[in-house]
OpenMM code with the backbone's topology and positions (N, CA, C; nanometers):
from openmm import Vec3, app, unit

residues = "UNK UNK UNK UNK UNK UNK UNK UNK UNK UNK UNK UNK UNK UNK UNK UNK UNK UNK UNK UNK UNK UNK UNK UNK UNK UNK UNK UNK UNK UNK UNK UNK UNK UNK UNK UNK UNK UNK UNK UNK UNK UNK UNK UNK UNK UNK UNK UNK UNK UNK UNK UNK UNK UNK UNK UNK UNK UNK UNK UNK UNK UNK UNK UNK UNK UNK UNK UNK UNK UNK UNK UNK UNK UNK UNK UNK UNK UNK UNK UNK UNK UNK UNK UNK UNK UNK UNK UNK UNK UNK UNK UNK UNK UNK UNK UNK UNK UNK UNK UNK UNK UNK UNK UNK UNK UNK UNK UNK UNK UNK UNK UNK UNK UNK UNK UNK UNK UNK UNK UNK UNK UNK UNK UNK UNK UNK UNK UNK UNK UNK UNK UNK UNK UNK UNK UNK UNK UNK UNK UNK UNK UNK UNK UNK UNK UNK UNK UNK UNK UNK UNK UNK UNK UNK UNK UNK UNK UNK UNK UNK UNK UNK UNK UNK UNK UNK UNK UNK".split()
positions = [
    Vec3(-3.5007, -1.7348, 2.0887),
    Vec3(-3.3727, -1.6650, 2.0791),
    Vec3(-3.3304, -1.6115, 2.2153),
    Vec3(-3.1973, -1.6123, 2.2399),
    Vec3(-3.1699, -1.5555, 2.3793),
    Vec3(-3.1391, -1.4044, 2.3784),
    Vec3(-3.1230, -1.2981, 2.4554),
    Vec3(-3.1050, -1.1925, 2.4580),
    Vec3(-3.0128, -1.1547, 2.3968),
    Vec3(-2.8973, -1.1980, 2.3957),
    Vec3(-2.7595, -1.1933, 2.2552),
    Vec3(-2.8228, -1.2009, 2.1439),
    Vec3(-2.8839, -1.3003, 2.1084),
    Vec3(-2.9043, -1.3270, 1.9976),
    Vec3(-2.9803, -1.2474, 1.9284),
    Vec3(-3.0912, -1.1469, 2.0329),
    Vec3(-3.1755, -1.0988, 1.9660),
    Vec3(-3.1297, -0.9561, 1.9235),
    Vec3(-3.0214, -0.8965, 2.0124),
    Vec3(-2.9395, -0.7838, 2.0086),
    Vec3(-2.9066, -0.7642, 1.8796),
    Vec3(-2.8415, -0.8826, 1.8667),
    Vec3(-2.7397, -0.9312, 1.7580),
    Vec3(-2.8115, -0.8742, 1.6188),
    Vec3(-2.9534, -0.9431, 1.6222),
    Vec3(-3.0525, -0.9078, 1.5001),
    Vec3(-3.0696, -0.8064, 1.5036),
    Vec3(-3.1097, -0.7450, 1.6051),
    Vec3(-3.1800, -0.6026, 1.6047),
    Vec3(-3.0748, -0.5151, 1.5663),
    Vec3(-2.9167, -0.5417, 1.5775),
    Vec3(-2.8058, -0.4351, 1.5101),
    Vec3(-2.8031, -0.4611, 1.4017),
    Vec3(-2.8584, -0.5849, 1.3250),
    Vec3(-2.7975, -0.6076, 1.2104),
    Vec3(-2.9478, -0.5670, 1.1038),
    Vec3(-3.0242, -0.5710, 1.2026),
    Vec3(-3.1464, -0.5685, 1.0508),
    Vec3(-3.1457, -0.3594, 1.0713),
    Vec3(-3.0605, -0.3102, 1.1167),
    Vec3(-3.0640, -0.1650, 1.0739),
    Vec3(-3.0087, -0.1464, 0.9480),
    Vec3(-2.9166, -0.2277, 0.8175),
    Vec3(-2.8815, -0.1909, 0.7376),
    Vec3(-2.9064, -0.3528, 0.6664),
    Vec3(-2.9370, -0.3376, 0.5036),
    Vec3(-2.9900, -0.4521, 0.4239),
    Vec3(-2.8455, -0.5482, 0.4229),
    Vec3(-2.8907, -0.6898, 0.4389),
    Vec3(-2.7291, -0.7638, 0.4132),
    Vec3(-2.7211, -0.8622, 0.4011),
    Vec3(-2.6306, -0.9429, 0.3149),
    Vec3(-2.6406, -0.9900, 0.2459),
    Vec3(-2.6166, -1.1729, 0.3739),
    Vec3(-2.6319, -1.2964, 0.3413),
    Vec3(-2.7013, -1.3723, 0.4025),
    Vec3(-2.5749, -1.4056, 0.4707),
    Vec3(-2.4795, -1.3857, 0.4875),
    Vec3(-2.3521, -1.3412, 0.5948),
    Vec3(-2.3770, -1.2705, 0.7346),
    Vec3(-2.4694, -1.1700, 0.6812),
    Vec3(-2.5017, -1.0642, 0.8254),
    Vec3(-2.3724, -0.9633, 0.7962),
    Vec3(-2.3268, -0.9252, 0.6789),
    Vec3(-2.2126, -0.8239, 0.6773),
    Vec3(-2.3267, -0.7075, 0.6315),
    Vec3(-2.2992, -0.5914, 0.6438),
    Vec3(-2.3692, -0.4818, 0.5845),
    Vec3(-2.3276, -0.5007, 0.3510),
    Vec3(-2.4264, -0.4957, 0.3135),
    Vec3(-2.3857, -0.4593, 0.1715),
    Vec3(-2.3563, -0.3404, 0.1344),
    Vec3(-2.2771, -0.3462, -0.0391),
    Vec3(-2.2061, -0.2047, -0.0983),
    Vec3(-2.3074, -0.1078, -0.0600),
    Vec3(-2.4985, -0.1448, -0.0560),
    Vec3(-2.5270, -0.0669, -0.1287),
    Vec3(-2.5687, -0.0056, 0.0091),
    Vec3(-2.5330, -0.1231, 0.1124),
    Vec3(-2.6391, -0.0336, 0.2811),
    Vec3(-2.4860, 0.0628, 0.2964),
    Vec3(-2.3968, 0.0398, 0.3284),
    Vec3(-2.2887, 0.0732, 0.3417),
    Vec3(-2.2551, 0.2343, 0.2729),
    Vec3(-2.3350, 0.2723, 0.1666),
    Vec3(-2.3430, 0.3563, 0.0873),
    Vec3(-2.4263, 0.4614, 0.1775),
    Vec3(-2.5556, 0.4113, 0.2323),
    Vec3(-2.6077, 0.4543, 0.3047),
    Vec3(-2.5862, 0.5233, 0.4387),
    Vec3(-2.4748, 0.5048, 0.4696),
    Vec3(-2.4095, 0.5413, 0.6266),
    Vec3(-2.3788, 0.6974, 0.5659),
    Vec3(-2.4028, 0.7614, 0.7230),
    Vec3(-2.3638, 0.9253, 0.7074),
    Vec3(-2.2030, 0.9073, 0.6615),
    Vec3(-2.1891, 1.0034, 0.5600),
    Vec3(-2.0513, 1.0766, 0.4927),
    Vec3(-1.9939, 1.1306, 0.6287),
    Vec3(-2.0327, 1.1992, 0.6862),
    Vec3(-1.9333, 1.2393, 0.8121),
    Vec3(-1.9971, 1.1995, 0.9582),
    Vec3(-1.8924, 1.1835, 1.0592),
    Vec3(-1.9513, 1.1622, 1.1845),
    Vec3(-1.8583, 1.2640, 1.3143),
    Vec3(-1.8853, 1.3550, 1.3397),
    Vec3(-1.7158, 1.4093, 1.4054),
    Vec3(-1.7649, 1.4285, 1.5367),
    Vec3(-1.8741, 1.3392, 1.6118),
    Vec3(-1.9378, 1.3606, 1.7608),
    Vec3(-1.9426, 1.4908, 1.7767),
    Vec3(-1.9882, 1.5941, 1.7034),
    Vec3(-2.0505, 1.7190, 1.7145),
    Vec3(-1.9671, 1.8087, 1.7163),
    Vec3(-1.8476, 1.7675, 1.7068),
    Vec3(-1.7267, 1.8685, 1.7033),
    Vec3(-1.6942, 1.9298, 1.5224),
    Vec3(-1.6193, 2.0735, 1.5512),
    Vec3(-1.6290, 2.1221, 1.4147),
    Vec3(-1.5386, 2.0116, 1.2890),
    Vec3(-1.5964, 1.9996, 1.2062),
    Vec3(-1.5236, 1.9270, 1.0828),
    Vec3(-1.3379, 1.9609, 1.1042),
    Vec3(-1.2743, 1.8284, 1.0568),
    Vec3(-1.1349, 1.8416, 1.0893),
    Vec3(-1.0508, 1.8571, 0.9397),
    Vec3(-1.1568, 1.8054, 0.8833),
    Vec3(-1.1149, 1.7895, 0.7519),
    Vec3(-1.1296, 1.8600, 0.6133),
    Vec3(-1.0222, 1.8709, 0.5937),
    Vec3(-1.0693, 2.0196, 0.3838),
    Vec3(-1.1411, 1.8875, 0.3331),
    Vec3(-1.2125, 1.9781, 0.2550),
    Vec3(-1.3204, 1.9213, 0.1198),
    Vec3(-1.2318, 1.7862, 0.0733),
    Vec3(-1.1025, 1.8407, -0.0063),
    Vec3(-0.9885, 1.7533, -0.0652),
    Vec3(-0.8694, 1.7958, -0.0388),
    Vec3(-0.7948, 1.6853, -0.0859),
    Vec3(-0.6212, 1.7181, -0.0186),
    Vec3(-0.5282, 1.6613, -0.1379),
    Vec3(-0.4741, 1.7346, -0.1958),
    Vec3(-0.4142, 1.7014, -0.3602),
    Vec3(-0.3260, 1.5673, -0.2688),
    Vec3(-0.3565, 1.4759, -0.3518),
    Vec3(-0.2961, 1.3195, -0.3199),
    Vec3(-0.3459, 1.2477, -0.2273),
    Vec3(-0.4870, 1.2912, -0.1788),
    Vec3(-0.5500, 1.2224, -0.0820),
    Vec3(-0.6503, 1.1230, -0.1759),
    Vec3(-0.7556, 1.0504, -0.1367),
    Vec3(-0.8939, 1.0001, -0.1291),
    Vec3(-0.9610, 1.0155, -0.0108),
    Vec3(-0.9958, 1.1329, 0.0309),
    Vec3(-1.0868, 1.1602, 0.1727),
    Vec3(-1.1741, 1.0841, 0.1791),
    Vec3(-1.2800, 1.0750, 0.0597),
    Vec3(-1.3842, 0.9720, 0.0521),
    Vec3(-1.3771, 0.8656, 0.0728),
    Vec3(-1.2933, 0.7820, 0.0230),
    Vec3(-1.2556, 0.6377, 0.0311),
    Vec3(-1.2087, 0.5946, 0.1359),
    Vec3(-1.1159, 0.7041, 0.2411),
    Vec3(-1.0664, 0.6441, 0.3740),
    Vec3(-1.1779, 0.7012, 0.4461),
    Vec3(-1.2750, 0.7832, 0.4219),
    Vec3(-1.4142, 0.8438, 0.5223),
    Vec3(-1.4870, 0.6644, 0.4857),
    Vec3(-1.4923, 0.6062, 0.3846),
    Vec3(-1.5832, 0.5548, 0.4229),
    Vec3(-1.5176, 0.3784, 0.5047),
    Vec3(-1.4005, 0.3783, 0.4795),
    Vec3(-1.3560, 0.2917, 0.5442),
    Vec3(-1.3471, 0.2785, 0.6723),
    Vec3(-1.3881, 0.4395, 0.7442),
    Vec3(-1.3883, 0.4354, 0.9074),
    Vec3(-1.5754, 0.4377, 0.9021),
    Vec3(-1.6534, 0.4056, 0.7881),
    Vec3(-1.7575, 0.4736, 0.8518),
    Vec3(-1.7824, 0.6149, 0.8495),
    Vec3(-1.7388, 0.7242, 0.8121),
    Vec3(-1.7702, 0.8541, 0.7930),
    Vec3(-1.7352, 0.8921, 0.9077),
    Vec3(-1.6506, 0.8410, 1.0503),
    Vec3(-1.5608, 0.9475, 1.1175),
    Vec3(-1.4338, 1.0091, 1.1138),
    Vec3(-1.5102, 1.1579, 1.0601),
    Vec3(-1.3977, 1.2440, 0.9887),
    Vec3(-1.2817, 1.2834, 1.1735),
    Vec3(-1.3333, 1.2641, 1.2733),
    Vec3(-1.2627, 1.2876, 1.3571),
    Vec3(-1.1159, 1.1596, 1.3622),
    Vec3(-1.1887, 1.0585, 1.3621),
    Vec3(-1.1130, 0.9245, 1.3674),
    Vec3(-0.9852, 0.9760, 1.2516),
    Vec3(-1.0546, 0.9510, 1.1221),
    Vec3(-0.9277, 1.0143, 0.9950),
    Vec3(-0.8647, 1.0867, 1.0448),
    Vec3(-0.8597, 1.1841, 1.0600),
    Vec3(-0.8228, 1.3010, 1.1204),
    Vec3(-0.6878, 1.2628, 1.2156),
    Vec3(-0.7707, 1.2076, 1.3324),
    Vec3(-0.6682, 1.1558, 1.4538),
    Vec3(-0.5238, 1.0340, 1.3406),
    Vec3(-0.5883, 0.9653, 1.2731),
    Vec3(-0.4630, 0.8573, 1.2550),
    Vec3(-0.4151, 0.9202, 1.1528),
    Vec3(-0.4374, 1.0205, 1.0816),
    Vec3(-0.3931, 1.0929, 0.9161),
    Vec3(-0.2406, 1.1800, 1.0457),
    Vec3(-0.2841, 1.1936, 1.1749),
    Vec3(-0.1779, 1.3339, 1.2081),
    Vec3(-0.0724, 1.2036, 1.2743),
    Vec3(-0.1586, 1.0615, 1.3227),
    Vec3(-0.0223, 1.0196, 1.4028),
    Vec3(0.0687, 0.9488, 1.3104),
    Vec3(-0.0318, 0.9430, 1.1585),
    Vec3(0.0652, 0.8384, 1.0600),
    Vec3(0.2133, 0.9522, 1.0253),
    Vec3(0.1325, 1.1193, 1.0112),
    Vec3(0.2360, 1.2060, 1.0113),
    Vec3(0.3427, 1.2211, 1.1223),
    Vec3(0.2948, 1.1771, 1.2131),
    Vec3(0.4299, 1.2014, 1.3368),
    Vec3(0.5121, 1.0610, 1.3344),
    Vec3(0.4659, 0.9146, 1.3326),
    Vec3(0.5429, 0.8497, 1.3275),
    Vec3(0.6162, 0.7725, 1.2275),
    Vec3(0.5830, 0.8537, 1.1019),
    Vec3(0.6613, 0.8746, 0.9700),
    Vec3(0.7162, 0.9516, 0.8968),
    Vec3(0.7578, 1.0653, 1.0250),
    Vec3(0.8505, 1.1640, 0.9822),
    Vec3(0.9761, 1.1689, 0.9567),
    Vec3(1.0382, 1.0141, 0.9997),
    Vec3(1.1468, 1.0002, 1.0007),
    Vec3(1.1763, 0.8882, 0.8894),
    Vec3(1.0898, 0.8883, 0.8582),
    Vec3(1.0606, 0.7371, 0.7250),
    Vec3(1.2294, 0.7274, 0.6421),
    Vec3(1.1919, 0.8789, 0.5298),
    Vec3(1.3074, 0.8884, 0.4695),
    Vec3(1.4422, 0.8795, 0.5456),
    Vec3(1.4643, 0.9075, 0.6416),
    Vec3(1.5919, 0.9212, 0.6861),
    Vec3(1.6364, 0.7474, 0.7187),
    Vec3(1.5630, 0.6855, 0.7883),
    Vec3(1.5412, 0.5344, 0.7935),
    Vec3(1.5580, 0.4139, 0.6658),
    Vec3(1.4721, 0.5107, 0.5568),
    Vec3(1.4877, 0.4164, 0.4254),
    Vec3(1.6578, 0.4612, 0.3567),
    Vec3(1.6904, 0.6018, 0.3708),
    Vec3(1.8365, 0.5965, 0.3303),
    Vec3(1.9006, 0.5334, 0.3777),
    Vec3(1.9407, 0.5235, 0.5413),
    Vec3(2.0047, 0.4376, 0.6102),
    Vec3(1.9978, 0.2615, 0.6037),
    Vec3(1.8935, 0.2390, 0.5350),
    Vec3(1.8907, 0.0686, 0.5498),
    Vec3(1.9016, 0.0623, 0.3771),
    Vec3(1.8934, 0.1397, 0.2885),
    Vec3(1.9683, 0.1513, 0.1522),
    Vec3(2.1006, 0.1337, 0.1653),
    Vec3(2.1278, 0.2357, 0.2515),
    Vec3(2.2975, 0.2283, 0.2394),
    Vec3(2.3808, 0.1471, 0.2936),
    Vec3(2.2843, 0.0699, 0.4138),
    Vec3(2.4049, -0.0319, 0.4401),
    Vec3(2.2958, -0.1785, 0.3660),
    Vec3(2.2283, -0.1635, 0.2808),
    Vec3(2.2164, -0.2639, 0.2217),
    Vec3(2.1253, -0.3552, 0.2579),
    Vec3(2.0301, -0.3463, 0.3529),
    Vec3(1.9620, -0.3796, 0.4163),
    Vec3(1.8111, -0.4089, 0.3514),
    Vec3(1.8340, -0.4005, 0.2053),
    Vec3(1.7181, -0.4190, 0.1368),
    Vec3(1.6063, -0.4741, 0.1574),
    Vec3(1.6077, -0.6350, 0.2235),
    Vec3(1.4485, -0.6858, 0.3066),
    Vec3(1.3944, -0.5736, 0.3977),
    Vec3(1.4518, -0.5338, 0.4720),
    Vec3(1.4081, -0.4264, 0.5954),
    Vec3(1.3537, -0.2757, 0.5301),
    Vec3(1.4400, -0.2374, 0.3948),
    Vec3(1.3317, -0.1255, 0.3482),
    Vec3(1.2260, -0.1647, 0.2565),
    Vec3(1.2545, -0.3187, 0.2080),
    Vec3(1.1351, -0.3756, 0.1661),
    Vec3(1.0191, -0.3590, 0.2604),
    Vec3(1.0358, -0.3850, 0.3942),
    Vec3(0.9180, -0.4056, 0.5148),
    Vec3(0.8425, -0.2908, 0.5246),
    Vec3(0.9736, -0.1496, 0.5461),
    Vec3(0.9320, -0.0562, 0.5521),
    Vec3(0.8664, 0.0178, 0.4386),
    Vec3(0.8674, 0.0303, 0.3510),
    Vec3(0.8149, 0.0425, 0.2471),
    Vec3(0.6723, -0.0092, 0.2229),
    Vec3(0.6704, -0.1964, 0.2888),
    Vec3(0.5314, -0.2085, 0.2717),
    Vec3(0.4490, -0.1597, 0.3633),
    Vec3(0.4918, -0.1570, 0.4626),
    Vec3(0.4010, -0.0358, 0.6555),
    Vec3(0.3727, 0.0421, 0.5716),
    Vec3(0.4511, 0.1755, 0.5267),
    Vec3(0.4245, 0.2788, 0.4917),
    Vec3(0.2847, 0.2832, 0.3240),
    Vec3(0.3191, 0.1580, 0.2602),
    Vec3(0.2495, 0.1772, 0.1690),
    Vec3(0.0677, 0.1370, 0.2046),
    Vec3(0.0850, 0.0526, 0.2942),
    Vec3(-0.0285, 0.0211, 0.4017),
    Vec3(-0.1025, 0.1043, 0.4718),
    Vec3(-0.0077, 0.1842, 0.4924),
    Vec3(-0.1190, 0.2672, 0.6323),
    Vec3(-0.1163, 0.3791, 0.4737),
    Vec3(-0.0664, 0.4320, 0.4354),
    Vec3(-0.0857, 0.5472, 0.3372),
    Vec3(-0.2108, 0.4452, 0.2609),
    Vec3(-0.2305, 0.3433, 0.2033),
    Vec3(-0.3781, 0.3702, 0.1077),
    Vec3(-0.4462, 0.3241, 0.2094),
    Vec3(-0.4578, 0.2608, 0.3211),
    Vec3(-0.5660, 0.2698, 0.4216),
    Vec3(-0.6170, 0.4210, 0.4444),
    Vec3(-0.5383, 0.4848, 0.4668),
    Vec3(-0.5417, 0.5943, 0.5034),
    Vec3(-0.6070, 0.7383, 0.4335),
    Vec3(-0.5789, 0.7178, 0.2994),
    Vec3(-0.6287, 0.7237, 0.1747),
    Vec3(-0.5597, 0.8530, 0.1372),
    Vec3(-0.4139, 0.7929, 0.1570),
    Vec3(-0.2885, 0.8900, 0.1258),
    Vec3(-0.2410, 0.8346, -0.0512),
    Vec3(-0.2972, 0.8320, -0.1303),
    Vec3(-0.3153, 0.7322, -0.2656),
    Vec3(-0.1836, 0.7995, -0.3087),
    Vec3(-0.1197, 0.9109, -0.3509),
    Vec3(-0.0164, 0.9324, -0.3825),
    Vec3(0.0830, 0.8607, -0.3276),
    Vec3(0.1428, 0.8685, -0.2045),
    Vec3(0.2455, 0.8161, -0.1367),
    Vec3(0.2267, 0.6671, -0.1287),
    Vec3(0.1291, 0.5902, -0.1505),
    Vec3(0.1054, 0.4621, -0.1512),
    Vec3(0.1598, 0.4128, -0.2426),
    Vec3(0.1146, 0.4424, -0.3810),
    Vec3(0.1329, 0.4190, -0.4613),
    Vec3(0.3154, 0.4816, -0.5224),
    Vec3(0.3787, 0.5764, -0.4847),
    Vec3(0.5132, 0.5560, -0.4786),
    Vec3(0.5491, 0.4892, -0.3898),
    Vec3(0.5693, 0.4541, -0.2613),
    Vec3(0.5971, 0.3298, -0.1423),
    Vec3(0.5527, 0.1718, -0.2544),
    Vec3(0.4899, 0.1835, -0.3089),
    Vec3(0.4762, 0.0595, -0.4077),
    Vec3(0.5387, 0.0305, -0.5477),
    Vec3(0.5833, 0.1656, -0.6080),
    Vec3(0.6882, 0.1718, -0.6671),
    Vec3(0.7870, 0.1412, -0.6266),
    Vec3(0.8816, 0.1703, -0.5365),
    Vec3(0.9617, 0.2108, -0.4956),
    Vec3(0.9759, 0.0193, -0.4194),
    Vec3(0.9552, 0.0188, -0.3960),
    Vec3(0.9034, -0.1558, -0.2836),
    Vec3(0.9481, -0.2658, -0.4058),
    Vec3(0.8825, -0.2221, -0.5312),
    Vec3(0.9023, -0.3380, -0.6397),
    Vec3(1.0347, -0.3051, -0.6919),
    Vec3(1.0913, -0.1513, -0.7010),
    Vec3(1.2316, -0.1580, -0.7119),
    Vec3(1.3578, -0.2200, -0.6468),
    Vec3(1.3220, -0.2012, -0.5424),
    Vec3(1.3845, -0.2432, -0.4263),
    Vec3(1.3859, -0.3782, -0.4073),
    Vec3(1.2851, -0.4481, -0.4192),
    Vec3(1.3114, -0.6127, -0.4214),
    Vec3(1.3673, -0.6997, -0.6025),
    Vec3(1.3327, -0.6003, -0.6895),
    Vec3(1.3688, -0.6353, -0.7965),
    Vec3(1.5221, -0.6407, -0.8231),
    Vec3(1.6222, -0.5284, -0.7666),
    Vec3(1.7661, -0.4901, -0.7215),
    Vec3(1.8276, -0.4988, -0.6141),
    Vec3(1.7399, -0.6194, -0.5737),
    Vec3(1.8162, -0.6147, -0.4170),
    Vec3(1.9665, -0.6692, -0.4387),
    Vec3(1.9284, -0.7884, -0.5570),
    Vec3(2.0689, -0.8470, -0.6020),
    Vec3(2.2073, -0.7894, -0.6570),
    Vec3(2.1030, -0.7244, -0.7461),
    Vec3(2.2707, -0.6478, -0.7976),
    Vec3(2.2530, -0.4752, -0.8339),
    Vec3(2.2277, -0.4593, -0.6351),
    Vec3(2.2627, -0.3430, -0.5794),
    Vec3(2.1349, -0.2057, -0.6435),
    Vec3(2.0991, -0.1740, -0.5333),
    Vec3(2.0382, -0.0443, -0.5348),
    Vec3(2.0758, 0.0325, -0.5091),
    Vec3(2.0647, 0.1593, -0.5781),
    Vec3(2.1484, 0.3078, -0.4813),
    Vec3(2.1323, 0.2781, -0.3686),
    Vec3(2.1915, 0.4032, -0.3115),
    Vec3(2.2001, 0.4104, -0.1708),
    Vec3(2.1240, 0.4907, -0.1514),
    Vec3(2.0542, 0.5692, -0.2143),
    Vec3(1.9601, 0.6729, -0.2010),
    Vec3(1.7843, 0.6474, -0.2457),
    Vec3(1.7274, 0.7307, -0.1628),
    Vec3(1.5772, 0.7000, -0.1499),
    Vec3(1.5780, 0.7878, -0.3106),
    Vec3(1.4260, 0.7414, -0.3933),
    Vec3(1.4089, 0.7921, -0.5397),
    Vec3(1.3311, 0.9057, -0.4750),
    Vec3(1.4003, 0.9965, -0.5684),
    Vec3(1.3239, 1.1629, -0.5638),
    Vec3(1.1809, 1.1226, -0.5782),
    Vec3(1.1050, 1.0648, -0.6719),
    Vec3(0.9853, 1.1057, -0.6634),
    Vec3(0.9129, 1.0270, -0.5347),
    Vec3(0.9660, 0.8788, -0.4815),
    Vec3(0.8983, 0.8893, -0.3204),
    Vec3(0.8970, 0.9892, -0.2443),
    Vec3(1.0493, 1.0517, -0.2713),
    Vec3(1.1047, 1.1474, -0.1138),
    Vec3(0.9463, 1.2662, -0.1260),
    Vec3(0.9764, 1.3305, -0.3083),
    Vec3(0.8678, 1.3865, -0.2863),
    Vec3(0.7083, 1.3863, -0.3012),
    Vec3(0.6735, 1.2541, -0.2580),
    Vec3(0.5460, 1.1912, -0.1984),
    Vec3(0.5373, 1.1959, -0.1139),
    Vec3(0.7011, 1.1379, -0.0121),
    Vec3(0.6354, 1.1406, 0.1144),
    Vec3(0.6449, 1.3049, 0.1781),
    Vec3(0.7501, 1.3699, 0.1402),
    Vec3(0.7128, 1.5138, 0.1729),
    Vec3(0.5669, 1.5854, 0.1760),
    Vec3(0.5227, 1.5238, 0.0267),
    Vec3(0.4301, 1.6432, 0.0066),
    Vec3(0.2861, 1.5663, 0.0969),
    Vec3(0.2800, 1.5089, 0.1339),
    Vec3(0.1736, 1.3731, 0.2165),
    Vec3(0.2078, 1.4312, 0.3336),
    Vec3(0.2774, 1.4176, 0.4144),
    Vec3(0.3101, 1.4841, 0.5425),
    Vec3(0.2990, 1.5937, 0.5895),
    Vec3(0.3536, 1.7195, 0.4842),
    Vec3(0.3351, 1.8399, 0.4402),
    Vec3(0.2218, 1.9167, 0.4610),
    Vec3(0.1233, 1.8010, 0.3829),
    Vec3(-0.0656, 1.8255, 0.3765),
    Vec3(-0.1083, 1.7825, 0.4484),
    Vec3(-0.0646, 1.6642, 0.4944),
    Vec3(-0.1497, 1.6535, 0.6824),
    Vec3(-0.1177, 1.7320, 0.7662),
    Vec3(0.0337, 1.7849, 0.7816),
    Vec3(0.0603, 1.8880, 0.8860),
    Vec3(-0.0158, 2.0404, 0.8823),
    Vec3(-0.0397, 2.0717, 0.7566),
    Vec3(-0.1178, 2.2241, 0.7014),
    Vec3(-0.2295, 2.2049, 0.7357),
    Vec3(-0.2955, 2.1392, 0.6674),
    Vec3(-0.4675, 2.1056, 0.6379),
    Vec3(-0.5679, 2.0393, 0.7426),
    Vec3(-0.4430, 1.9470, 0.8759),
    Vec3(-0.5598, 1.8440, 0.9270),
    Vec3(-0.5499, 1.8633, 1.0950),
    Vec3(-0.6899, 1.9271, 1.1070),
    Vec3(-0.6673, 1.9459, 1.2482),
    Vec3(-0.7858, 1.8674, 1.3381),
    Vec3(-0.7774, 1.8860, 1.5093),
    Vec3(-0.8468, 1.7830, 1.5531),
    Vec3(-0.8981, 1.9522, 1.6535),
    Vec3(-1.0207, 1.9742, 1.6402),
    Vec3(-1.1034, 1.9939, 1.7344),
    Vec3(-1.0729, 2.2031, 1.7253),
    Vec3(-1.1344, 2.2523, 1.7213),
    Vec3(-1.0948, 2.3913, 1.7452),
    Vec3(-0.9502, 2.4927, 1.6767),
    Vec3(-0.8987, 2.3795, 1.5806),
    Vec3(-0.7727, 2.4193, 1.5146),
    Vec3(-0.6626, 2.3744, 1.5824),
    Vec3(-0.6721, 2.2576, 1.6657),
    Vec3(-0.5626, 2.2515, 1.7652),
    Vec3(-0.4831, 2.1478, 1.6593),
    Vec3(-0.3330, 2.0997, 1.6363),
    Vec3(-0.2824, 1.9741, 1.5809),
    Vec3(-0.3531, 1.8434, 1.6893),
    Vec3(-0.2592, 1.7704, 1.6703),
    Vec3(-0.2234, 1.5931, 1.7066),
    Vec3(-0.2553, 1.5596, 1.8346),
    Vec3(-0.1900, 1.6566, 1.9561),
    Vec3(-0.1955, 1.6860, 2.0792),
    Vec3(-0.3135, 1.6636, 2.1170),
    Vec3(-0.4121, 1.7068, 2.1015),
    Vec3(-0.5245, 1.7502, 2.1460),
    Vec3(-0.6213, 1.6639, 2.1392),
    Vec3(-0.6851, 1.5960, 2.1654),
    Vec3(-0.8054, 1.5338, 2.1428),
    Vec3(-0.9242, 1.5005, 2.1892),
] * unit.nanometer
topology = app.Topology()
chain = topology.addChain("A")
for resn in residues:
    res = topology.addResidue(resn, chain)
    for name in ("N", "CA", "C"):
        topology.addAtom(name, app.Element.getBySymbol(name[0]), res)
């Protein structure tokens, strides 16, 4: 074996797997719940409309990492609603189709499960009426998904010493 190759093994036989060389459910299970490089926890226990768990374990258990993309998904989707009214109203239905699916994307990656799951409501409305006309207006219960999702990352999620987004 050459020195790559043997690297290669030696990272992979740290967790059991299956004859792919991917880690399995059950090594995968095994990885630390949190990782925040020694810095204080960024994250509450739970966040009404979150899955902390499910997006902790999709990074691997770095609650810093969550943390960092939970505040920038909040800054560069603050303007979501104002964007989805505007391409409602002039009719632009593929384009809040798109937007709708970004947003419903990074929200259950993210493990924003409320707002995902309205962005996916809201997505099948929208392509179902594209024909014969959708309001012009975003549906109350997205608006208040994506409010209350944004809302709770802005309150609850900080990076390092209590600082917001800025900081890292």
């Amino acid at each position: 074996k050459t020195d790559k190759a043997a690297a290669s093994q030696n990272r992979r036989s740290d967790f059991p797997t299956a004859k792919s060389g991917f880690p399995t459910a059950k090594s995968r299970q095994s990885l630390p719940r949190t990782r925040s490089g020694g810095s204080r926890s960024c994250l509450p226990e739970s966040l009404p409309g979150f899955d902390l768990a499910v997006a902790l374990r999709r990074l691997n258990g770095n609650s810093r990492l969550l943390a960092r993309l939970l505040l920038g998904m909040a800054d560069e989707q603050a303007d979501s609603l104002t964007r989805l009214d505007a391409l409602l109203a002039a009719s632009e239905y593929t384009q809040a189709g798109f937007l709708l699916h970004t947003l419903k994307g990074v929200a259950s990656n993210l493990g924003a499960t409320a707002l995902a799951q309205a962005a996916s409501q809201l997505q099948q409305e929208v392509g179902a009426t594209s024909r014969s006309g959708f309001p012009a207006a975003t549906d109350p219960a997205f608006a208040a998904a994506m409010e209350s999702t944004l809302s709770a990352i802005r309150q609850h999620i900080r990076l390092e010493s209590g600082t917001s987004g800025a900081a890292i």
